[in-house]
N, C-alpha and C positions, 0 to 999 in steps of 0.2 A: 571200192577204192583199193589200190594197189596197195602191196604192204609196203613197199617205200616211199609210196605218199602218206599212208599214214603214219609211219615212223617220223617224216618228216611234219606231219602236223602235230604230235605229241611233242617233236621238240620245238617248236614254232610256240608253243605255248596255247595250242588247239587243242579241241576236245574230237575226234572219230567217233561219227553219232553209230556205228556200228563194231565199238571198241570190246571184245571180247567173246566178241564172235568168231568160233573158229573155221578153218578152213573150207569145214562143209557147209555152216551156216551162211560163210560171206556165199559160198557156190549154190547156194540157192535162194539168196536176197531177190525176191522181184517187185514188180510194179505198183503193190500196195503197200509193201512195208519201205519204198522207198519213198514214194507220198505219204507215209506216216511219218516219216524222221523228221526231225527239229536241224533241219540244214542253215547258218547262220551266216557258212561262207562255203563256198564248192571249190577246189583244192582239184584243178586239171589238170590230169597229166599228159605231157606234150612229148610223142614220139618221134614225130619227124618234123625239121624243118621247118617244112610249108604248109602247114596244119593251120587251120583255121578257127583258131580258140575261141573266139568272139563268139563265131556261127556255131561252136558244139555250148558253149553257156549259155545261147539263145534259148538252144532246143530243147533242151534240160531245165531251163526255167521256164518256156513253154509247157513244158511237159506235167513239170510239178509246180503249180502256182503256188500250194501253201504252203511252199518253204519261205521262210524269212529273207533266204538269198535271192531265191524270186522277186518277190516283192520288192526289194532293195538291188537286185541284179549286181550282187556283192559275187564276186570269182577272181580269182588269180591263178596263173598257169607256173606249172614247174616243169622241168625237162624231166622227165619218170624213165626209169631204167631199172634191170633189176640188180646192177651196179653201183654201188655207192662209189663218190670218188669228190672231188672238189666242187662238181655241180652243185652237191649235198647240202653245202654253205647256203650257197645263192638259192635255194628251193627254202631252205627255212627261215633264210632271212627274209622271202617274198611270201612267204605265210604268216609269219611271224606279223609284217608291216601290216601284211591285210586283216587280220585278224584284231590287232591292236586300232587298225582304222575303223573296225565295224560295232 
């Protein structure tokens, strides 16, 4: 997770299932300790445009079925930058909803 998505889920009122992990730790999260996490909602971040969020939520809940997000195919997309600016609002308030929906 980006640190500005996760900035924005801690203020969203989410929990970052890999919170105090530091720089080297997030730099070598791989494919078993990400099927170990208690994922409840997946917080995507959207680079460009014409990205296709749907299709990267599939694949990731494909990927990792025993996440709870999985299971529920719970995800919400933010515009991710490593710019904070006014987008900022709209990213935690669409986490914020999803989170409170799940």
């Amino acid at each position: 997770m980006s640190r500005t998505v996760a900035l924005r889920t801690r203020r969203a009122g989410g929990v970052d299932v890999f919170a105090g992990a530091g720089d080297r730790e997030l730099s070598e999260i791989n494919a078993e300790a990400l099927a170990a996490a208690n994922v409840d909602l997946r917080a995507i971040g959207r680079y460009q445009q014409d990205e296709d969020v749907r299709a990267r939520a599939e694949k990731l809940f494909n990927q990792f079925p025993p996440w709870p997000a999985s299971k529920r195919r719970t995800y919400t997309s933010v515009s991710d930058s490593f710019y904070l600016g006014p987008l900022d609002t709209i990213a935690v308030k669409r986490i914020s909803d999803a989170v409170r929906a799940g």
